[in-house]
N, C-alpha and C positions, 0 to 999 in steps of 0.2 A: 504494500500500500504506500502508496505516494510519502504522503504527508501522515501519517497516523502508522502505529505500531501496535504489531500483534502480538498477545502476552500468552502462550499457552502452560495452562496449569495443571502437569500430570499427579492423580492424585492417587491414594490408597481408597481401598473400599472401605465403609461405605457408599463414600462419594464418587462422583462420577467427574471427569476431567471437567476443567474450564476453560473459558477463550474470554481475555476482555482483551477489547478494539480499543484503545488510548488515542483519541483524537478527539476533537472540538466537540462532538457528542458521544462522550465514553457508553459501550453497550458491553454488560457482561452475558454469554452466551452460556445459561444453565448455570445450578447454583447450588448443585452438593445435595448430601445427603442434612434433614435438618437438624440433627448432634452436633454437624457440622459449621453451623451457621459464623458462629464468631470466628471459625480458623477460616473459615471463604470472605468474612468482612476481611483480617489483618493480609490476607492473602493480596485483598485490594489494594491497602493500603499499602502495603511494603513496594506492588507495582507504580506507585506513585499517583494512586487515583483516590481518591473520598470518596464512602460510598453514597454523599449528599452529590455527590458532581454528576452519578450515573444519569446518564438520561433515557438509558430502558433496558430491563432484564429481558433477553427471548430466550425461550425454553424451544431445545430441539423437540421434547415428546413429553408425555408426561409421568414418567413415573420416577417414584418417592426419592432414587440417588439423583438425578436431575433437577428436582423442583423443591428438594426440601427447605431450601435456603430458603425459597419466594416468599413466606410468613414473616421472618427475621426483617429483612429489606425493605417489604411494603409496609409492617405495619413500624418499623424503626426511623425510616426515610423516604418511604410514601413514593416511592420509586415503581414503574409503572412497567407491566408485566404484558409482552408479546408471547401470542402463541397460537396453532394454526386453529383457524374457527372451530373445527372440529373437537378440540382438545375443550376449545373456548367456552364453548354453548353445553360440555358437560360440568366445568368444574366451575362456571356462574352460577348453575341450578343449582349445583351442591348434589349432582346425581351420586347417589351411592356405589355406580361402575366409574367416576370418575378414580384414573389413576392407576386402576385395576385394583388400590389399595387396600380395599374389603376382600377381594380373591387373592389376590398374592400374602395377606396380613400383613402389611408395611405401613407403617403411619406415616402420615404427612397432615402439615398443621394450615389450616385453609388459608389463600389469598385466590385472589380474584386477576381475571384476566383482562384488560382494556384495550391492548391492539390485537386483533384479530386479521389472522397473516392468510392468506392464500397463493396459490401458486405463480410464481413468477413475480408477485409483490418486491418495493424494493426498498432498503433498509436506509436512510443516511447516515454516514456518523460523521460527518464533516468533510474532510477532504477526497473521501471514498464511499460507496457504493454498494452493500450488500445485497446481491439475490438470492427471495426468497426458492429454494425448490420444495417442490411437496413431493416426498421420497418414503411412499410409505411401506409398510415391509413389519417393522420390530413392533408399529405399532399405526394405528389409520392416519391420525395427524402428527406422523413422524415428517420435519421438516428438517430439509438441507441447507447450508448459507455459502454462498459462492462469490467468491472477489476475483471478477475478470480480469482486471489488468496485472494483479500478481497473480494470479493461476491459485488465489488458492480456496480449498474446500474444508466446511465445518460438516464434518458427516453425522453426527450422533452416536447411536448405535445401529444404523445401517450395516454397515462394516467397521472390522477394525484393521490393523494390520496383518496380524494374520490370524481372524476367526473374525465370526459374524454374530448378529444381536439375535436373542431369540427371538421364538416365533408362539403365538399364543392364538391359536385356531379359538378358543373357547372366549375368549371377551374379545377378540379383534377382527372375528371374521374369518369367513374360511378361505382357503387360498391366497395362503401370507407366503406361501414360498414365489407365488407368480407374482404377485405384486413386489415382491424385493429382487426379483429377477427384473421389472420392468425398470423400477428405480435406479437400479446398478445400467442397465442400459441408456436410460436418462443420462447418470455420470459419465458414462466413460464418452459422452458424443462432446467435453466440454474435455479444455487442456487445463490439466490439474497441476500443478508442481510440487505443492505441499498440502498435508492434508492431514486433521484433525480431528479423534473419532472421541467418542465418549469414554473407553478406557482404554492404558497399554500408551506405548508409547507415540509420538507423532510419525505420522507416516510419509516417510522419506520417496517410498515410489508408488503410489497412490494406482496409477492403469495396472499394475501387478496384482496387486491386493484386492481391488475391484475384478478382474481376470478371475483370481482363485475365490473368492467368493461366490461368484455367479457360477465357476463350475461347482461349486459344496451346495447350492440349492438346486441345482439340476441334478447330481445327485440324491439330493435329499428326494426328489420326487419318484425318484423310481423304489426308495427306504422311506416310507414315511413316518417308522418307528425313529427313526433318524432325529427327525427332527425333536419326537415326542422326549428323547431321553439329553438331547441336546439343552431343551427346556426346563424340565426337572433337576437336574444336576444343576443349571444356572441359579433357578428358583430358592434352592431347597441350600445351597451354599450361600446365595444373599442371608438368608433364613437364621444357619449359625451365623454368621457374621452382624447381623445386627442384636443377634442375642447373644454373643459371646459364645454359643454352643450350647448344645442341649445334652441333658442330664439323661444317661440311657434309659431312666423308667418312665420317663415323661415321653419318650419321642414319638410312641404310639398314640396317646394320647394327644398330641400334638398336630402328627399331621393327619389323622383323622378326621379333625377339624378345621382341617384346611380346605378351601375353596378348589385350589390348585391339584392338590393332590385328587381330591375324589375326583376330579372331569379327568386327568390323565390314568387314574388308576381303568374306570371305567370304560373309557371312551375310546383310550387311547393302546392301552393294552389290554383291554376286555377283561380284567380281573378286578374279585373285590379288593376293595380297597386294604381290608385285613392282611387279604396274600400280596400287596402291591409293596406293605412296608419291609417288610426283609430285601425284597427284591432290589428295592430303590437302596437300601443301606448297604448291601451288596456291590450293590455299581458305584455307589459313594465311595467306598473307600480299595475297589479294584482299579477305580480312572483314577484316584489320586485328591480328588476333589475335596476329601474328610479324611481325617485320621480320627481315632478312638486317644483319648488322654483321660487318664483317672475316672475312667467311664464316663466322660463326656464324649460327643462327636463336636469334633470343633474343625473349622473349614481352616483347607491350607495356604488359602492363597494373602497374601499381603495386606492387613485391616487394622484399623483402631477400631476397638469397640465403644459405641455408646455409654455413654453414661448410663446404667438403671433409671435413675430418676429421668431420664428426658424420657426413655421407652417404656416407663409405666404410666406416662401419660396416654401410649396408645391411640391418639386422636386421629381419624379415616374421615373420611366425606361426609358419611351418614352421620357425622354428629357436628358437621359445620352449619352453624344459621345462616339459611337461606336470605339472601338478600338480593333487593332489583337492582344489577350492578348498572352502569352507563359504563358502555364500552364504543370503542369508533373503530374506524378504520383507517386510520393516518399514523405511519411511521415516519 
């Protein structure tokens, strides 16, 4: 970018990567997990931004490692939140599927959305130009941000560098591998240089990684248990990681009463849910995804955990107050 600089913030789970634009209308792209919120303010501020000077938070998609910050921001600095209509028009109503956060159990603490993005929409932040893409795949109003004159792309979790976002047949609609099939063909007609996904590091050759992506969903269509254990394992490791690990006599009890688990146990590998838990604790810790510690399963991949006290608040959609938001259409 010209005149304005791009800050990427690779993070540990449960947050999910950041991008603040630093120019004449500073815009941070997605905003962590909400444990997270004060290490994504000082985050700001060490880049040399206030988070009073932002002049608008845009969420790639919406679930709880991307938007948990947006509570912290809007109601601390009134800071005003872009996101694609679709995302828009569930988490204004206070729909109890916004987020997926009642099926997946992940809290996220309510803000409201006031620009509402669409395809091809375009962003200012001063000296340059964000377009919007509507790239949907991981999730329906999964949105792309693309800077023509330096080639470069904010992907979400469409792709990452080397692996792809899941896919949730059950609150997103069916036919999530064709549509992230279509998205990735959308990217690759556009010259990418650099390129920034929601987790893992920035991605250095972008037509590669989009390449092996599109062949692992073309795969996945011919396996489409592929995808289903692709999703679970994603799921179900966010899971420990925002609880620090689950205690082995709970764990049944636990994912029983999970949204997620019954539609994939059922739907997905035609089994009850009773016979699904072995199954799933089995492929946890045969891919590498959990290890067993002191009879916890605790996930292996690189995390701070939450506070207790922020995750016994537990706050999902269905117990945000509903409010008539005023939202526009002007970025």
């Amino acid at each position: 970018m010209k005149h304005s600089k791009i800050i990427f913030f690779e993070r540990k789970f449960p947050s999910a990567n950041m991008v603040l634009i630093k120019d004449q209308r500073p815009i941070l792209i997605d905003t962590g997990f909400g444990s997270d919120a004060e290490e994504t303010e000082q985050l700001i501020k060490e880049a040399g931004v206030s988070p009073e000077e932002l002049h608008l938070i845009v969420n790639t998609h919406y679930h709880s490692d991307h938007v948990g910050g947006n509570f912290h921001f809007q109601k601390k600095y009134d800071i005003p939140i872009a996101a694609h209509t679709w995302d828009a028009d569930l988490i204004n109503s206070c729909d109890p599927e916004a987020c997926s956060a009642e099926w997946l159990d992940q809290p996220v603490e309510p803000y409201r959305v006031s620009v509402l993005l669409s395809d091809n929409d375009e962003i200012h932040t001063g000296s340059s130009t964000l377009k919007v893409l509507h790239t949907p795949g991981h999730t329906l109003g999964h949105i792309s941000l693309y800077e023509p004159e330096e080639e470069i792309l904010i992907c979400g979790d469409l792709f990452h560098g080397n692996d792809i976002g899941w896919l949730n047949m059950f609150r997103e609609g069916v036919a999530p591998i064709q549509r992230s099939i279509e998205s990735l063909d959308q990217l690759s007609k556009l010259r990418i240089r650099q390129a920034y996904s929601g987790h893992g590091s920035q991605i250095e050759n972008p037509g590669a990684s989009i390449d092996a992506a599109k062949k692992r969903f073309e795969k996945w269509l011919k396996n489409r248990e592929k995808i289903s254990w692709h999703a679970c394992k994603r799921i179900f490791a966010f899971t420990l990681i925002i609880k620090n690990g689950l205690p082995k006599e709970e764990i049944d009890h636990y994912l029983l009463n999970c949204g997620w688990f019954q539609d994939f146990a059922r739907y997905a590998f035609q089994l009850q849910p009773e016979e699904f838990v072995q199954v799933l604790l089995d492929e946890m810790i045969r891919s590498g995804a959990a290890i067993w510690r002191d009879h916890h399963l605790i996930a292996t991949a690189p995390y701070t955990a939450p506070e207790k006290e922020w995750m016994d608040k537990n706050i999902k959609p269905k117990d945000w107050q509903a409010n008539l938001f005023s939202y526009s259409k002007e970025s």
